[in-house]
N, C-alpha and C positions, 0 to 999 in steps of 0.2 A: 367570640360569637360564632354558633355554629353555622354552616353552612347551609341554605337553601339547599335538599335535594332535587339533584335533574329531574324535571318531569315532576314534579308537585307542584301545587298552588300556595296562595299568603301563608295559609295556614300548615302548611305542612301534608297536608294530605295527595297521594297521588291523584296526577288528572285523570280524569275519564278520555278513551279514546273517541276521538270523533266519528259518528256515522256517518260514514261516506254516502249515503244515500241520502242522508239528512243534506248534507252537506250541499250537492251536486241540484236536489231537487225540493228540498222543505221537509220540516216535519211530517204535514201533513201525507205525505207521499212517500216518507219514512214510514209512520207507522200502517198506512197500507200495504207498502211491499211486506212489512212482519209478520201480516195475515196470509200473504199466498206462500203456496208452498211451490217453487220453482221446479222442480223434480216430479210434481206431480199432473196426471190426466187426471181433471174432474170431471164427475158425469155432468149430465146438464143443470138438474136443478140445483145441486151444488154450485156449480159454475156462477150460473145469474142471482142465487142466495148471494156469492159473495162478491159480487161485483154491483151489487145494490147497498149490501152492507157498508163496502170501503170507497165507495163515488162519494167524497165531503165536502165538495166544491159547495159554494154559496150556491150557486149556479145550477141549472138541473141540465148535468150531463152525459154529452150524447155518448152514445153505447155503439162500438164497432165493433165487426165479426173480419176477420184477416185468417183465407183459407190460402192454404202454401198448396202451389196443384205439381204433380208430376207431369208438365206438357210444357213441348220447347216450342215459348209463342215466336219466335223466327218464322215457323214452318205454317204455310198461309193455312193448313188441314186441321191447326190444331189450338186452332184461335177460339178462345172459351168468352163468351160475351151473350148478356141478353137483358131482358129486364123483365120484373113480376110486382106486382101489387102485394104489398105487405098485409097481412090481416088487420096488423093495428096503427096500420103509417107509419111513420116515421117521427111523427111532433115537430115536424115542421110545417112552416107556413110558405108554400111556394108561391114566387111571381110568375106567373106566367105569360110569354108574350107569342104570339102566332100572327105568322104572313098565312095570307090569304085577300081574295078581291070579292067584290059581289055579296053574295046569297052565303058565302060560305063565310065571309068575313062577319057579315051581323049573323050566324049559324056561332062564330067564338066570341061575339060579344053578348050574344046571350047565353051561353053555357056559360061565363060568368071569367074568361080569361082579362089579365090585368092591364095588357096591351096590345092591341090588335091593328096592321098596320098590311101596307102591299111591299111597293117600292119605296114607300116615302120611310117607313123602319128598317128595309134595307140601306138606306143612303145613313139614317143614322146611324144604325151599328157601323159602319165605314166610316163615318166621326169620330169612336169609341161610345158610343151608349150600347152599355151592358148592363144595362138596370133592371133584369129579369133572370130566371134560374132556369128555367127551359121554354126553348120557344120550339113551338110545335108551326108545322106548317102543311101545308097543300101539296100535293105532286105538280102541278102546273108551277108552281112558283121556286121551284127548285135548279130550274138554272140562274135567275138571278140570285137565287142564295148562295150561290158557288162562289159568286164574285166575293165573297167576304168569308171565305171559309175559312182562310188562315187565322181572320181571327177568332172564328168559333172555335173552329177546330182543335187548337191546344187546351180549349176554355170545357171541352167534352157539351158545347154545344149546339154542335151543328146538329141538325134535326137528322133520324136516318128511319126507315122502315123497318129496319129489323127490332127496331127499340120502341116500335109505335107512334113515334113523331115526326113524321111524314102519313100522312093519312088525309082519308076525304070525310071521315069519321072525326070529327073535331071534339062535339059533343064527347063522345067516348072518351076522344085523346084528353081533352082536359080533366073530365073526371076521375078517370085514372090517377091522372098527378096530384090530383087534391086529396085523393086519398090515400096515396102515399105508396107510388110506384117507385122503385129503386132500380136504377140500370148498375148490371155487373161486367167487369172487365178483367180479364187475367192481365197484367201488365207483364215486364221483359221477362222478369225473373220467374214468373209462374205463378205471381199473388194476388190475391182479389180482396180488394176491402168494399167493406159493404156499412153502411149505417143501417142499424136494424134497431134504434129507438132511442128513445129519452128514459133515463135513471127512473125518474116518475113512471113509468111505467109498470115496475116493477116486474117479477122473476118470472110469472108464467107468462104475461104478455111477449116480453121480451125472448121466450124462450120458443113460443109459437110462430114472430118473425124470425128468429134464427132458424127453425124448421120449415119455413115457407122457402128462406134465400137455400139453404142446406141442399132443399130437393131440388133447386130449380139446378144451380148448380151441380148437383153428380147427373140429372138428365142432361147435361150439356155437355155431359162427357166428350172428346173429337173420340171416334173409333180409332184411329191411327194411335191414339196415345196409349204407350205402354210402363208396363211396370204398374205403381203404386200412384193411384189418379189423385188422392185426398190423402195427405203426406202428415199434414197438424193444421190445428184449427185453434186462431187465439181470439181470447175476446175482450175487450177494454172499455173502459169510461174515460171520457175526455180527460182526467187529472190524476187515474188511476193506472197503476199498474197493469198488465196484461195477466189473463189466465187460459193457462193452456185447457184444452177439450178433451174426453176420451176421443178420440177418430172415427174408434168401432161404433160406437153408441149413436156417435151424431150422426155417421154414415147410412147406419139401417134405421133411425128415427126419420132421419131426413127423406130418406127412399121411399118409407113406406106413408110420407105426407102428403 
């Protein structure tokens, strides 16, 4: 009887080699990666054409923009951070909680915030209730927020002025966030992610908030930072693959937004 050859199956047939991608992450995420081309800068509309195309999740998933910046966030001069109002939100649905006392407290429960409190929501966050996505607050009320900054703090929600939540402008500050304010941050290594929409949005929506964050970001250039400020630019769906950006493209689209 002859011998089974190595590497074939019952019938004699050689095996097919395993996709390592398959393997590590699913079909579905298999045949995604076969559509990008790794080697490639796509311009934009191509870009959100094919990251709407290969988003398959059941699920309608979220879209991130990840800019690599040339600044060493060590250096207190060169710290890239702020926040803008998307044109089409985000698709999400924020909680919103806000300290404040008085006049300005029923001022955020009537602008329509989800929880509005003084000391008595400071003492519960110092429990652990964090059952809100940003809480906006009052400049008066900001040294007793302090007392609980370690836990906001790592959580990116301690309220700050430069972000618009610390304000006496409530009204404003909440409406903002409902309609889909996004804060950015360079972290250690020099990189900013950003949520700029839902799959559902599709390619030019999607591609309007990428040019909204794009500008705000090269304006927030530090002056001290040298060399090459916008290095590459990837963009992903929550179960998708990443695709890289031209630089050039997105650089003076973004500029001139």
């Amino acid at each position: 009887m002859a011998k089974k050859k190595e590497g074939a199956d019952s019938a004699g047939a050689p095996k097919q080699p395993k996709n390592p991608i398959a393997s590590l992450h699913g079909k579905k995420y298999a045949s995604a990666h076969a559509q990008v081309d790794a080697n490639k800068n796509y311009n934009l509309d191509d870009a959100f054409g094919l990251i709407c195309k290969i988003a398959g999740a059941k699920f309608d998933e979220t879209v991130d923009a990840a800019f690599r910046l040339g600044v060493d966030t060590k250096q207190g001069d060169q710290q890239v951070r702020g926040a803008i109002v998307l044109p089409h939100g985000t698709g999400k649905t924020l909680r919103i909680a806000v300290v404040a006392k008085g006049d300005k407290a029923k001022e955020a429960d009537a602008a329509g915030a989800d929880i509005v409190g003084a000391e008595d929501l400071i003492e519960k966050i110092a429990g652990g209730f964090l059952e809100f996505d940003k809480l906006i607050a009052t400049p008066d009320m900001m040294v007793a927020i302090s007392k609980v900054g370690k836990i906001l703090g790592p959580r990116d929600l301690m309220p700050n002025p430069k972000l618009g939540t610390v304000t006496v402008d409530l009204t404003r500050a909440i409406n903002e966030q409902r309609k889909g304010k996004v804060e950015y941050r360079a972290e250690k290594a020099g990189i900013v992610h950003v949520k700029i929409g839902k799959k559902s949005f599709g390619p030019q929506k999607l591609k309007e908030n990428f040019l909204a964050i794009a500008g705000a970001i090269m304006r927030a250039k530090p002056p001290t930072s040298k060399g090459t400020y916008l290095r590459s630019i990837t963009v992903s769906a929550t179960m998708s693959p990443g695709v890289r950006l031209d630089v050039a493209e997105a650089t003076s689209s973004g500029t001139s937004n």
